[in-house]
PDB file of N, H, CA, C and O in Angstrom:
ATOM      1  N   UNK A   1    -118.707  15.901 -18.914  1.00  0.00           N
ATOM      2  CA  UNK A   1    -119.525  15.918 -17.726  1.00  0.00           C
ATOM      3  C   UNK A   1    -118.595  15.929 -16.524  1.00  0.00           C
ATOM      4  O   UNK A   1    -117.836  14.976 -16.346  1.00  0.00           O
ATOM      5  N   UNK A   2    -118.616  16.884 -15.755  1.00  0.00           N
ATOM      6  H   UNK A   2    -119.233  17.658 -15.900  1.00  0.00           H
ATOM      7  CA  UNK A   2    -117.874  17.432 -14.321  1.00  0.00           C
ATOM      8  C   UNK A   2    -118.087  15.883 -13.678  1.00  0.00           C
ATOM      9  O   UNK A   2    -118.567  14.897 -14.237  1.00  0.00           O
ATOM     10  N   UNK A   3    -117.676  15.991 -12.609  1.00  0.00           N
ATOM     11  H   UNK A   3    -117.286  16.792 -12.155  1.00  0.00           H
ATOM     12  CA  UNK A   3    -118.142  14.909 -11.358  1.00  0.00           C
ATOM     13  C   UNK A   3    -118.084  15.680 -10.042  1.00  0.00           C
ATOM     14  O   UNK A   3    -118.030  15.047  -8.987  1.00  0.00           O
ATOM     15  N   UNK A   4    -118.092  16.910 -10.048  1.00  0.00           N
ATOM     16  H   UNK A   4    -118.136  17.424 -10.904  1.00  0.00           H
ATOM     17  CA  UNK A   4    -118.235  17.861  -9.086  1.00  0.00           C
ATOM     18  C   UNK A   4    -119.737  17.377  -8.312  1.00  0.00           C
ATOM     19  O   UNK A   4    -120.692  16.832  -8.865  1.00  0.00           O
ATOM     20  N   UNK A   5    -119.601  17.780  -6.804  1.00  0.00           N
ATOM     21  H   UNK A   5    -118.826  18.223  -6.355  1.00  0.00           H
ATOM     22  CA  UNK A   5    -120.832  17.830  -5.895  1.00  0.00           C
ATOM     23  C   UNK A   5    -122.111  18.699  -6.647  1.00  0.00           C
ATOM     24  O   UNK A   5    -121.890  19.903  -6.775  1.00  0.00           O
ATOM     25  N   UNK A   6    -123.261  18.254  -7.090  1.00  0.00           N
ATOM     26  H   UNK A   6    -123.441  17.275  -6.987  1.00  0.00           H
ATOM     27  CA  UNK A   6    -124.168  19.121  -7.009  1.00  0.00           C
ATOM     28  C   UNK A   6    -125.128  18.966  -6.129  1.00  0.00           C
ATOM     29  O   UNK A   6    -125.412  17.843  -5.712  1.00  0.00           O
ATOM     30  N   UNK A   7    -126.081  20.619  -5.516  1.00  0.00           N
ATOM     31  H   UNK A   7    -125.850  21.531  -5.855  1.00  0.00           H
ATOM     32  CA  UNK A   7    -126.757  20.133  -4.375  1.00  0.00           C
ATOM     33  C   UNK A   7    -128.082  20.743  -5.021  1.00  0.00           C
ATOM     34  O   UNK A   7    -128.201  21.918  -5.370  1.00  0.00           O
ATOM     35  N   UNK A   8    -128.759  20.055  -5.091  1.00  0.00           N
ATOM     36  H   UNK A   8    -128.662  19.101  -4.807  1.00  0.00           H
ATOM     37  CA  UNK A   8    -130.672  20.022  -5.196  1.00  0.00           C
ATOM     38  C   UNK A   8    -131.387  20.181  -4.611  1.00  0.00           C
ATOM     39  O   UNK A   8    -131.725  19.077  -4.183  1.00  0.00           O
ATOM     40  N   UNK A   9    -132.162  21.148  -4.079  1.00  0.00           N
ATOM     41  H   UNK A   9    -131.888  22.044  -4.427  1.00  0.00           H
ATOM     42  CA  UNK A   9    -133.387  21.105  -3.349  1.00  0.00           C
ATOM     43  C   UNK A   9    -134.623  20.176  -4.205  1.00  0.00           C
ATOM     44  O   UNK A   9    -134.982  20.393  -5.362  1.00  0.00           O
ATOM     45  N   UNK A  10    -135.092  19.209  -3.382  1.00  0.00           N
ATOM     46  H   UNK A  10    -134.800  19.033  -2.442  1.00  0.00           H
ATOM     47  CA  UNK A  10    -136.597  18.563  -3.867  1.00  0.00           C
ATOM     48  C   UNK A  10    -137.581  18.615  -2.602  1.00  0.00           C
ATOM     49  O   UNK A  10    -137.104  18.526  -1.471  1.00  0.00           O
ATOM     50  N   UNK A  11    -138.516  18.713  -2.739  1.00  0.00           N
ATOM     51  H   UNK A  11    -138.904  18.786  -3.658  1.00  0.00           H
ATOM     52  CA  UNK A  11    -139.661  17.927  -2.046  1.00  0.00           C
ATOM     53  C   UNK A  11    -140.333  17.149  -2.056  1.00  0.00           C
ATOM     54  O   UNK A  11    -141.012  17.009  -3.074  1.00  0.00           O
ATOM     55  N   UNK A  12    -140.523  16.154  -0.845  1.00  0.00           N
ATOM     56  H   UNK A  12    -139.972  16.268  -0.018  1.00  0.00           H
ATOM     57  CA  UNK A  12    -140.728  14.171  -0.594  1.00  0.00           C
ATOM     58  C   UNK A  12    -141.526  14.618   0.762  1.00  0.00           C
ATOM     59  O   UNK A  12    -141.301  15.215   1.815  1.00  0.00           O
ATOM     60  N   UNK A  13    -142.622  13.941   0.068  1.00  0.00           N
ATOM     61  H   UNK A  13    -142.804  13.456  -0.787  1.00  0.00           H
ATOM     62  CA  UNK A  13    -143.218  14.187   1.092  1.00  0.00           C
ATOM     63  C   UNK A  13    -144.079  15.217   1.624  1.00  0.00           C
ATOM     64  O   UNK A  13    -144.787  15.034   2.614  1.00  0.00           O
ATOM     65  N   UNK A  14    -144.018  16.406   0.911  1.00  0.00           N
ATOM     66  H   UNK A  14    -143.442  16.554   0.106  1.00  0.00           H
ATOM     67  CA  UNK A  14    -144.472  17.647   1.246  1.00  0.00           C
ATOM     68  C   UNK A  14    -143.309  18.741   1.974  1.00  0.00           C
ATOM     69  O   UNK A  14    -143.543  19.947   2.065  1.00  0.00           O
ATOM     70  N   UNK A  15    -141.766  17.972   2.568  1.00  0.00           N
ATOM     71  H   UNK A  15    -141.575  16.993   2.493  1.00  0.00           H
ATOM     72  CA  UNK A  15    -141.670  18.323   3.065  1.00  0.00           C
ATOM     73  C   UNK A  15    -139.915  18.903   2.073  1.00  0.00           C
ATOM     74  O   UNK A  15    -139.302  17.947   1.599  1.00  0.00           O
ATOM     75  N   UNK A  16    -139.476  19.858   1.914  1.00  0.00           N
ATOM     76  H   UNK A  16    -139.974  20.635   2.300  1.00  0.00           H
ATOM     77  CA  UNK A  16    -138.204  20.662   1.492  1.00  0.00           C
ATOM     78  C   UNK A  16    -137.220  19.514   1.974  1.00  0.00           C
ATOM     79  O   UNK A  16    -137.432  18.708   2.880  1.00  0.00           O
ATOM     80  N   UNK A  17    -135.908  19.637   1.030  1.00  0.00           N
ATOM     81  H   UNK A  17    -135.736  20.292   0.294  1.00  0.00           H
ATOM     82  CA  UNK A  17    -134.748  18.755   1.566  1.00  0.00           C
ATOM     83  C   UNK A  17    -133.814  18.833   0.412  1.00  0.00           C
ATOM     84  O   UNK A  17    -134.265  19.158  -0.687  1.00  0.00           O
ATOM     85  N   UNK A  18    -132.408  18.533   0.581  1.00  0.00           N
ATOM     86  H   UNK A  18    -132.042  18.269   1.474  1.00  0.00           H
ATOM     87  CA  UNK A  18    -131.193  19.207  -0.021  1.00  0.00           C
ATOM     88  C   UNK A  18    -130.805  18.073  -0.279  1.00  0.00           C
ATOM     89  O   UNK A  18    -130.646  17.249   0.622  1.00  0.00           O
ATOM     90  N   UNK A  19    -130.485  17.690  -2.041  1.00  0.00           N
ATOM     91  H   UNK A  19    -130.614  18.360  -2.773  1.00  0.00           H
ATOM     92  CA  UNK A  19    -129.382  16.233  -2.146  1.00  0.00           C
ATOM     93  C   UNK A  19    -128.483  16.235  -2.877  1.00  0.00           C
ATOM     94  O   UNK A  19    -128.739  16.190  -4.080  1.00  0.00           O
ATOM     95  N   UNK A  20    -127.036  16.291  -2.415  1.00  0.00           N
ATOM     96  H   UNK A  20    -126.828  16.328  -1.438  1.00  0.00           H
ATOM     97  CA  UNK A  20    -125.485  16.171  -2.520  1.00  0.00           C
ATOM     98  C   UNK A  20    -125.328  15.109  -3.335  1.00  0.00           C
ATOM     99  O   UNK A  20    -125.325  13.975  -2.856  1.00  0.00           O
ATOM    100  N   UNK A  21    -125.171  15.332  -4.704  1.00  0.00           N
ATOM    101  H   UNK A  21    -125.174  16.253  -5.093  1.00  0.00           H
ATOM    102  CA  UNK A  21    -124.712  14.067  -5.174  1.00  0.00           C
ATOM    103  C   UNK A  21    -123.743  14.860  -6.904  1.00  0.00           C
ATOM    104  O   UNK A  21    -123.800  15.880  -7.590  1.00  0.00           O
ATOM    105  N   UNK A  22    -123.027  13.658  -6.861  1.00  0.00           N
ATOM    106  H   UNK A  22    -122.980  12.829  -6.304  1.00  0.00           H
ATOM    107  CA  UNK A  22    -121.931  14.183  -8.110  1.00  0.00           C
ATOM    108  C   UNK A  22    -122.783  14.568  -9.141  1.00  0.00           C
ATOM    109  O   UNK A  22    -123.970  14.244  -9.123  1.00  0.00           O
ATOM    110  N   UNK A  23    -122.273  15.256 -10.073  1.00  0.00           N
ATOM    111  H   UNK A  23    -121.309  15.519 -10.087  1.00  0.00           H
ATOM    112  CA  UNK A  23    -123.009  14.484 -11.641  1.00  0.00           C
ATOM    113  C   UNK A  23    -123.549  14.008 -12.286  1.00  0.00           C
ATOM    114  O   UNK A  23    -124.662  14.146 -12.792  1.00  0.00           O
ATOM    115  N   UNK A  24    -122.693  13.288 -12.349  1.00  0.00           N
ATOM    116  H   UNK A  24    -121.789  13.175 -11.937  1.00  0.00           H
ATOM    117  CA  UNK A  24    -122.935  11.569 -13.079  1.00  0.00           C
ATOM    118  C   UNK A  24    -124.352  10.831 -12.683  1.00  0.00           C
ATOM    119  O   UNK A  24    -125.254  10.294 -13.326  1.00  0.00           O
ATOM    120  N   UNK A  25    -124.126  11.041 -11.520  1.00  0.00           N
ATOM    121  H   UNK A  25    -123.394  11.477 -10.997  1.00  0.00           H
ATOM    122  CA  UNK A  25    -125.057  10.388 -10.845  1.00  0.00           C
ATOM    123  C   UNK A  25    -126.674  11.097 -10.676  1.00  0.00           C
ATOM    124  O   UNK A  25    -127.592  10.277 -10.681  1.00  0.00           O
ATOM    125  N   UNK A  26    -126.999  12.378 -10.549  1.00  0.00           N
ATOM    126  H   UNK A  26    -126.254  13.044 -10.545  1.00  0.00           H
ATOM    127  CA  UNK A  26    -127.910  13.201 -11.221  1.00  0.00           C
ATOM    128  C   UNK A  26    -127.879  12.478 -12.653  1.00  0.00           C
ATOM    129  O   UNK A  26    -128.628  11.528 -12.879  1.00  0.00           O
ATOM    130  N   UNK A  27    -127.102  12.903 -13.480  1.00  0.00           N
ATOM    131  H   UNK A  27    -126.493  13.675 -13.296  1.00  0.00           H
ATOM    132  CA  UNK A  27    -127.554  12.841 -15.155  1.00  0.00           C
ATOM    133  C   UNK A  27    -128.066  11.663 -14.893  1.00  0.00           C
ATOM    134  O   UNK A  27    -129.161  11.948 -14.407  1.00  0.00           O
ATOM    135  N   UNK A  28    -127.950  10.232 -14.907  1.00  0.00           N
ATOM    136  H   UNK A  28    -127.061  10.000 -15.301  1.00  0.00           H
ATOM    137  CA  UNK A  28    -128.045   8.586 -14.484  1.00  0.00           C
ATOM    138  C   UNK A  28    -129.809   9.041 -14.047  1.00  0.00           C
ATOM    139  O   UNK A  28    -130.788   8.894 -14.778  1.00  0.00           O
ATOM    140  N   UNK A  29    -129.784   9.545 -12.809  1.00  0.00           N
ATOM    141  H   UNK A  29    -128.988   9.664 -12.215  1.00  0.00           H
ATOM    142  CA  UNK A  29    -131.273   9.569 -12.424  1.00  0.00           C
ATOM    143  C   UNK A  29    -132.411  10.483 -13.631  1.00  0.00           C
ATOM    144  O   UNK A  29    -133.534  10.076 -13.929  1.00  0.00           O
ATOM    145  N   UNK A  30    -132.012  11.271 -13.964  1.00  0.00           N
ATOM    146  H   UNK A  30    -131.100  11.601 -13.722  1.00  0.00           H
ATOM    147  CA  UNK A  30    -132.729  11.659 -15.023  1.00  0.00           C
ATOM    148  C   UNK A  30    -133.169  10.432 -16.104  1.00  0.00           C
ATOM    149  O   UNK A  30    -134.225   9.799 -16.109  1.00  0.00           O
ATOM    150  N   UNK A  31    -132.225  10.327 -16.850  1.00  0.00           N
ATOM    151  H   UNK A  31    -131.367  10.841 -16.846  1.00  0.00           H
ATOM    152  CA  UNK A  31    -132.201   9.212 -17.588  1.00  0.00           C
ATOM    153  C   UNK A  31    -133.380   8.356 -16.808  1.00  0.00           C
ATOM    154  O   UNK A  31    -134.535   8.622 -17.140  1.00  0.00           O
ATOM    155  N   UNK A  32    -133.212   7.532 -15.980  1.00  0.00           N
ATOM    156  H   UNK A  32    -132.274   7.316 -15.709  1.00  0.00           H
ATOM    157  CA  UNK A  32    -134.081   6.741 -15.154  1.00  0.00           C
ATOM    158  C   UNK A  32    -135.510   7.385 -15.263  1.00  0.00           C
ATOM    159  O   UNK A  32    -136.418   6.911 -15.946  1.00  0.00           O
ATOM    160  N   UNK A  33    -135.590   8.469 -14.539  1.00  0.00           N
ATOM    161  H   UNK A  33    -134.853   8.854 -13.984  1.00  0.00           H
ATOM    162  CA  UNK A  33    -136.929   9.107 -14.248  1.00  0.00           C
ATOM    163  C   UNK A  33    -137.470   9.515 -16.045  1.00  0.00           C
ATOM    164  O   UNK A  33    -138.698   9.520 -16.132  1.00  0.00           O
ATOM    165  N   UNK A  34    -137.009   9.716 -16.890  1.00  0.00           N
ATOM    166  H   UNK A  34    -136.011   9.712 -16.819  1.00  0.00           H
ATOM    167  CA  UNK A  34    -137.389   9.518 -18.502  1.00  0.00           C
ATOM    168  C   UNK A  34    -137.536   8.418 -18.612  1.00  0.00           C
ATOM    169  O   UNK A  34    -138.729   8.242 -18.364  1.00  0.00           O
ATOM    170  N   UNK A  35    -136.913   7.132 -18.922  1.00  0.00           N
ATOM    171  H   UNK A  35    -135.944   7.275 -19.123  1.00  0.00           H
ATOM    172  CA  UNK A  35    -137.277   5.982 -18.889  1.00  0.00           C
ATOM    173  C   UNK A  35    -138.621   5.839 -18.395  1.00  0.00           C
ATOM    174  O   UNK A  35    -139.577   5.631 -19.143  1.00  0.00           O
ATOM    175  N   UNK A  36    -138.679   5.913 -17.546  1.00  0.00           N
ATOM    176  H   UNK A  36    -137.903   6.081 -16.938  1.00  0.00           H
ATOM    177  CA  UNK A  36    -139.801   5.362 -16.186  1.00  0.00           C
ATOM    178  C   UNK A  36    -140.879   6.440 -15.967  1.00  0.00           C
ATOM    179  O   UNK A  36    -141.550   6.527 -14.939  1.00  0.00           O
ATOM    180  N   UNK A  37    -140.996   7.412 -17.245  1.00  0.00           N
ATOM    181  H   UNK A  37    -140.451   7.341 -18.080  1.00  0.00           H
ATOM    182  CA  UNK A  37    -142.179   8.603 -17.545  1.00  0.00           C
ATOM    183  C   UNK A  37    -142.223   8.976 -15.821  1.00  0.00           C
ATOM    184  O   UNK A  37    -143.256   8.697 -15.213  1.00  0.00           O
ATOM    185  N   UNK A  38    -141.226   9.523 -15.184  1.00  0.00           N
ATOM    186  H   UNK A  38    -140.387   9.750 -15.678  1.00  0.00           H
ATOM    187  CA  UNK A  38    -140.875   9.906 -13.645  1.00  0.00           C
ATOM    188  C   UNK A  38    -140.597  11.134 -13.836  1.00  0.00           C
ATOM    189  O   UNK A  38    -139.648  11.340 -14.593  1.00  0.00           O
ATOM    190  N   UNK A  39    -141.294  12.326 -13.244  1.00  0.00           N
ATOM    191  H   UNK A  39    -142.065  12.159 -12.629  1.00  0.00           H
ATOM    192  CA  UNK A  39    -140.595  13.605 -12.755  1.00  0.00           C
ATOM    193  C   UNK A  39    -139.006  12.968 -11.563  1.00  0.00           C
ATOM    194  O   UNK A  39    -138.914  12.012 -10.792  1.00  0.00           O
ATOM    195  N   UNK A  40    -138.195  13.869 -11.891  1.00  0.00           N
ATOM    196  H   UNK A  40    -138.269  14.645 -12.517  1.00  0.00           H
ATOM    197  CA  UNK A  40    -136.805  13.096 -11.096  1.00  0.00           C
ATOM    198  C   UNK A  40    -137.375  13.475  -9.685  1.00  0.00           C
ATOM    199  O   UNK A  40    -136.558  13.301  -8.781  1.00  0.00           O
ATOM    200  N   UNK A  41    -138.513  13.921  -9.328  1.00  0.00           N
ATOM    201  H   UNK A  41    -139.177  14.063 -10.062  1.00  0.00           H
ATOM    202  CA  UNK A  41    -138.721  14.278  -8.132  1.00  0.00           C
ATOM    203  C   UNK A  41    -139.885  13.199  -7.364  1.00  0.00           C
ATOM    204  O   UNK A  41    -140.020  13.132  -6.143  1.00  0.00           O
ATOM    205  N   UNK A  42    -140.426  12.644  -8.048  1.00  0.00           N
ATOM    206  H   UNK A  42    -140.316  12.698  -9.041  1.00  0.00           H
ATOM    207  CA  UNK A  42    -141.586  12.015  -7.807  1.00  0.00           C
ATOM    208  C   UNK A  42    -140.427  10.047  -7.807  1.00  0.00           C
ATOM    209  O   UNK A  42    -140.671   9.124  -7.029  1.00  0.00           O
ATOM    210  N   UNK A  43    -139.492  10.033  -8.722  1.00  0.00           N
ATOM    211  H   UNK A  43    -139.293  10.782  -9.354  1.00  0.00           H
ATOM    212  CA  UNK A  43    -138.173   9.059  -8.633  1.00  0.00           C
ATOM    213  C   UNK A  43    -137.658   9.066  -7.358  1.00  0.00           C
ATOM    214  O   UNK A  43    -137.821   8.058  -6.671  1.00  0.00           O
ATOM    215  N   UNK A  44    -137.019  10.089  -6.876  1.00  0.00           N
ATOM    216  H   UNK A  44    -136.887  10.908  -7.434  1.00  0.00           H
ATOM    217  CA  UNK A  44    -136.889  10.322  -5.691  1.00  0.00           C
ATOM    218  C   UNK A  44    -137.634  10.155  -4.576  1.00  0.00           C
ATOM    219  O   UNK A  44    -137.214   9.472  -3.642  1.00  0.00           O
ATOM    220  N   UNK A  45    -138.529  10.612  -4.558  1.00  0.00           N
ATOM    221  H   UNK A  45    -138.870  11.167  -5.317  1.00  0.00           H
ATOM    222  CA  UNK A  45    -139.752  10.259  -3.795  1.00  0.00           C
ATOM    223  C   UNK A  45    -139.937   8.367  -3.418  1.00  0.00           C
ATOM    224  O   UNK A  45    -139.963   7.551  -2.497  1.00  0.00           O
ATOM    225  N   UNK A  46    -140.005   8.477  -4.548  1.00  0.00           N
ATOM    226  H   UNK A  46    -139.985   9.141  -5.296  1.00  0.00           H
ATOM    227  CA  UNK A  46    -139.742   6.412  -4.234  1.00  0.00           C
ATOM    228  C   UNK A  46    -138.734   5.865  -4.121  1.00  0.00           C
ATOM    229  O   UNK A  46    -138.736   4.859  -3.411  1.00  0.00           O
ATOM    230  N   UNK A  47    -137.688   6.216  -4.653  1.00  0.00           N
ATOM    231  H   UNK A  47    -137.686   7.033  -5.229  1.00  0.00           H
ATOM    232  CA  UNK A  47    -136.379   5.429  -3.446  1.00  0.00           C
ATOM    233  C   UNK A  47    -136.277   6.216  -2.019  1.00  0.00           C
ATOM    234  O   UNK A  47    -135.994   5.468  -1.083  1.00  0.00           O
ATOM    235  N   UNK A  48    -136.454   7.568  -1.693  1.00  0.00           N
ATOM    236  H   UNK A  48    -136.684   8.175  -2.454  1.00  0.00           H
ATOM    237  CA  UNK A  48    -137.233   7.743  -0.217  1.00  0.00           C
ATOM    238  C   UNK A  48    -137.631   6.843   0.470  1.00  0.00           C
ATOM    239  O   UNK A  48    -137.020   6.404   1.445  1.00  0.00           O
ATOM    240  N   UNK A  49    -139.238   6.241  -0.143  1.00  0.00           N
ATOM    241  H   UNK A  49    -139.734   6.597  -0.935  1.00  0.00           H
ATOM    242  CA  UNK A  49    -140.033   5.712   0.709  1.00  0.00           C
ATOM    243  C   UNK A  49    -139.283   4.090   0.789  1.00  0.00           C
ATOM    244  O   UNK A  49    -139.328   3.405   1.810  1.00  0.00           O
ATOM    245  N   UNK A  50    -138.915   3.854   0.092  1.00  0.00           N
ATOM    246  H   UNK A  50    -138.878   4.411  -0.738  1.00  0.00           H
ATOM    247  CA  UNK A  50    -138.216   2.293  -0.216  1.00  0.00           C
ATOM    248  C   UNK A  50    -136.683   1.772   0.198  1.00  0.00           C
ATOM    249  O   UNK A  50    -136.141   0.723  -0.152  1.00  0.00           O
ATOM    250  N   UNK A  51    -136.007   3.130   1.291  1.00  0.00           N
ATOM    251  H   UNK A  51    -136.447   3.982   1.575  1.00  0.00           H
ATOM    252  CA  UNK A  51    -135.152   3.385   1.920  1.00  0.00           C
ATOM    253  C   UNK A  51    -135.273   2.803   2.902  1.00  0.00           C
ATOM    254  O   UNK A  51    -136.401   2.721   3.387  1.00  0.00           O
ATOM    255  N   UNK A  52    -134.056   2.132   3.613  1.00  0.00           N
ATOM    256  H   UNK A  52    -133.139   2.199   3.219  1.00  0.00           H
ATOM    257  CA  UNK A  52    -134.125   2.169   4.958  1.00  0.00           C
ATOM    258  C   UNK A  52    -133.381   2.916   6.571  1.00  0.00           C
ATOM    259  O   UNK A  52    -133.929   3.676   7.370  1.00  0.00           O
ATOM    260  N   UNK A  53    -132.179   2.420   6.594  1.00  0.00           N
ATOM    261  H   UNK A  53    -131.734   1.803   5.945  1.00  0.00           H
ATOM    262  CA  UNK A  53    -131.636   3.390   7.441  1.00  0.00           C
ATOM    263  C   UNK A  53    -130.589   4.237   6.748  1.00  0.00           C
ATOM    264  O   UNK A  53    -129.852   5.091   7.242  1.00  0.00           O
ATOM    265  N   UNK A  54    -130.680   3.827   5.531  1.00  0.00           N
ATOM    266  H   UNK A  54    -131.278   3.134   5.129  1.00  0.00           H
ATOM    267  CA  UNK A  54    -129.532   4.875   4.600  1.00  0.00           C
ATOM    268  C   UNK A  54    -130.227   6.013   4.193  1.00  0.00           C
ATOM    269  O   UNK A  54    -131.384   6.280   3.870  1.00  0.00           O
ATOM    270  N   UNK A  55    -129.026   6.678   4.323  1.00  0.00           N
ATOM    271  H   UNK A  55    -128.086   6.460   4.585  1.00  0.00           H
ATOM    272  CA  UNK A  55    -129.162   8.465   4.478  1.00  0.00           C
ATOM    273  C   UNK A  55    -129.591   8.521   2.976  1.00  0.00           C
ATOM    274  O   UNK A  55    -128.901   7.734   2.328  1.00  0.00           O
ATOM    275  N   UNK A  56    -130.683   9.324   2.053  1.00  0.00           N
ATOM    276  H   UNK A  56    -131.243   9.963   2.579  1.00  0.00           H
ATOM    277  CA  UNK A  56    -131.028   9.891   1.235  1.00  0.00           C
ATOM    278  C   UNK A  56    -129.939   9.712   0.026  1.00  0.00           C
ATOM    279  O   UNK A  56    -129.924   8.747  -0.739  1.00  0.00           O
ATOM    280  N   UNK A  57    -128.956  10.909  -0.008  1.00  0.00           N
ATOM    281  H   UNK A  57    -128.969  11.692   0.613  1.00  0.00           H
ATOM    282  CA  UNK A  57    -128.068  10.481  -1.104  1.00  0.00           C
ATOM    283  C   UNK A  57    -126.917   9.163  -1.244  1.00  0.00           C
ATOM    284  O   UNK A  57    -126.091   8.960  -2.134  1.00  0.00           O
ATOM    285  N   UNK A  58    -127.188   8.449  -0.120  1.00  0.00           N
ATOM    286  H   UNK A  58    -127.859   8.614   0.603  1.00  0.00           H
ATOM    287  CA  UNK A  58    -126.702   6.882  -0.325  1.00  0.00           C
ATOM    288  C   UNK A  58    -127.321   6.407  -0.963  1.00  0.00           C
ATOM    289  O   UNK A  58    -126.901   6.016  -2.052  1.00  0.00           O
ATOM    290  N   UNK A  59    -128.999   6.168  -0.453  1.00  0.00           N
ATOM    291  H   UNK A  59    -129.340   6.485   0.432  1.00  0.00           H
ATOM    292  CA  UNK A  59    -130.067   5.466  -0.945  1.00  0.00           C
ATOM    293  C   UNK A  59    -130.325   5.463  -2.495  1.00  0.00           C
ATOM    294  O   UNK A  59    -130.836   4.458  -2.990  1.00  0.00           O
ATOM    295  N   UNK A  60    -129.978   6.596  -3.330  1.00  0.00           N
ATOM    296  H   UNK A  60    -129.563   7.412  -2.928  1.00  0.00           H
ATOM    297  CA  UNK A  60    -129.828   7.154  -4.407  1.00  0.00           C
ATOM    298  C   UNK A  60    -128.841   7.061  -4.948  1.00  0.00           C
ATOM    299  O   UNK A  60    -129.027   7.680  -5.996  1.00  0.00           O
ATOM    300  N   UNK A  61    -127.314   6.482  -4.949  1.00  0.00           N
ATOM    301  H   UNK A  61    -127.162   5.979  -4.098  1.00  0.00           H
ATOM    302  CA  UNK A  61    -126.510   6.153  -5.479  1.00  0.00           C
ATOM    303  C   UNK A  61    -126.460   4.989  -5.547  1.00  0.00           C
ATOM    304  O   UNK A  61    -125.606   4.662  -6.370  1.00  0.00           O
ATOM    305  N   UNK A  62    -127.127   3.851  -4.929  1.00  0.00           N
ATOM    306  H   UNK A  62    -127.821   4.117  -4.260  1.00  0.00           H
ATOM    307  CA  UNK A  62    -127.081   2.933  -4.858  1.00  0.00           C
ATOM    308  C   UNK A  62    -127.955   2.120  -5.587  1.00  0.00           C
ATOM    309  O   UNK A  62    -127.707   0.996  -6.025  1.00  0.00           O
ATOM    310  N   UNK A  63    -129.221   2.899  -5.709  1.00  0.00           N
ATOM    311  H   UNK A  63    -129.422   3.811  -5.353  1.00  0.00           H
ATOM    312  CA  UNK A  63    -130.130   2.723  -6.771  1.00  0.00           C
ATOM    313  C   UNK A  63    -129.587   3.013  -8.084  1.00  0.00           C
ATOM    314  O   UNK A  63    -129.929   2.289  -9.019  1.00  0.00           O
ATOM    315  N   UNK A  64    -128.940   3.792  -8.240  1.00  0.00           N
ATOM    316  H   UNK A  64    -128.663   4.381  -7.481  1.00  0.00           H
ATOM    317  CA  UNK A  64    -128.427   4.238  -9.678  1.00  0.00           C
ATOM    318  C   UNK A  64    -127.491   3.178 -10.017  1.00  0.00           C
ATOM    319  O   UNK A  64    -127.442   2.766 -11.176  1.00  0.00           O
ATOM    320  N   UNK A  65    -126.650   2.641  -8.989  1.00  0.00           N
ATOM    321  H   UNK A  65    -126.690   2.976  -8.048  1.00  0.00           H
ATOM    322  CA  UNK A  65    -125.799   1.538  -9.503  1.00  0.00           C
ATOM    323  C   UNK A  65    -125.934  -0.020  -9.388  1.00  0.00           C
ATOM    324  O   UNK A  65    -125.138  -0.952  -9.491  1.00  0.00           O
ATOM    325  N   UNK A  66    -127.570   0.113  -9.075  1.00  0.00           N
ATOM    326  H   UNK A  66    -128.217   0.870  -8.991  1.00  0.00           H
ATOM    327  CA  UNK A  66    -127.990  -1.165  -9.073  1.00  0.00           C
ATOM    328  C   UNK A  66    -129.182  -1.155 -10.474  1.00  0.00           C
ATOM    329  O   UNK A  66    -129.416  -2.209 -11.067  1.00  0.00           O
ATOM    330  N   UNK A  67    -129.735  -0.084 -10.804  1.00  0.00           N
ATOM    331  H   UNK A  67    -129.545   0.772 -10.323  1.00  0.00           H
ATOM    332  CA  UNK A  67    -130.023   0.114 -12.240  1.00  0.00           C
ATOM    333  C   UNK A  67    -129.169   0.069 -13.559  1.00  0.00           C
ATOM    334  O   UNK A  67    -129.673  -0.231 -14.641  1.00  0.00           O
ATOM    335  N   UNK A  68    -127.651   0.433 -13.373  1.00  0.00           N
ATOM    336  H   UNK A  68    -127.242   0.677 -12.493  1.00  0.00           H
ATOM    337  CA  UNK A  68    -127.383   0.317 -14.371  1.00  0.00           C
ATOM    338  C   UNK A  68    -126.710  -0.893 -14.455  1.00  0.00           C
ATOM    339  O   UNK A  68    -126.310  -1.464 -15.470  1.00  0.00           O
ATOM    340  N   UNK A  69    -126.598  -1.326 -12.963  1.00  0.00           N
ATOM    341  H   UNK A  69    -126.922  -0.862 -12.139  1.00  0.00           H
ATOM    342  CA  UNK A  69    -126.155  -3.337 -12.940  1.00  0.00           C
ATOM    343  C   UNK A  69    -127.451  -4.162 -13.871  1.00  0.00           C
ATOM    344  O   UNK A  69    -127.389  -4.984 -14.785  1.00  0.00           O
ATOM    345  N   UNK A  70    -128.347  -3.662 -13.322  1.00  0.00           N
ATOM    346  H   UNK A  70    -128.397  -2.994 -12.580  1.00  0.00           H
ATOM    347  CA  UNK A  70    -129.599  -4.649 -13.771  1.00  0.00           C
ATOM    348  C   UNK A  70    -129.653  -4.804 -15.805  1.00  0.00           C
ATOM    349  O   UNK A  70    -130.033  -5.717 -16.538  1.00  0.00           O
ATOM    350  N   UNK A  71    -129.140  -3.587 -16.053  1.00  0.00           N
ATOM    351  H   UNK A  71    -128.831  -2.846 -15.458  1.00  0.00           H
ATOM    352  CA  UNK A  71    -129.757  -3.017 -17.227  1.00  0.00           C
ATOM    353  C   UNK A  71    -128.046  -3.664 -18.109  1.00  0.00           C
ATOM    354  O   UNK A  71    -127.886  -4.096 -19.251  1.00  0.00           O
ATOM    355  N   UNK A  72    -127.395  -3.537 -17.377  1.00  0.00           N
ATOM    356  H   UNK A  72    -127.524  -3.186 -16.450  1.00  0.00           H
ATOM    357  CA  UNK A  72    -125.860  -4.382 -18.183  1.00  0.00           C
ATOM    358  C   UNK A  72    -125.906  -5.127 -18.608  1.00  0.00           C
ATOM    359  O   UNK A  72    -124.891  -5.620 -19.102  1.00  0.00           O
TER     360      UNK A  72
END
């Protein structure tokens, strides 16, 4: 598994948007959104709304590494 940038278009909200994130960290959210019977888009969608002043693909790495803290 690369750790190269990949960039995603999803829509949150109704509204189009682009998210920069390695790898690892995609594959991790999948995983999650299976777990959690989640389209990875509708996953997204809720760490969105449950965000605060952190930018999108922060908000989302941070979740991923506080899921796999929880789950350790």
């Amino acid at each position: 598994m690369g750790s190269g940038i990949v960039k995603r278009s999803v829509s949150i909200a109704g509204h189009r948007t682009s998210i920069s994130l390695e790898e690892p960290f995609w594959q991790i959210l999948r995983e999650i959104a299976e777990r959690e019977k989640l389209s990875i888009q509708a996953l997204i969608g809720r760490i969105d709304a449950e965000r605060r002043e952190q930018n999108l693909s922060s908000a989302i790495r941070v979740f991923v590494l506080m899921d796999l803290r929880d789950r350790g």
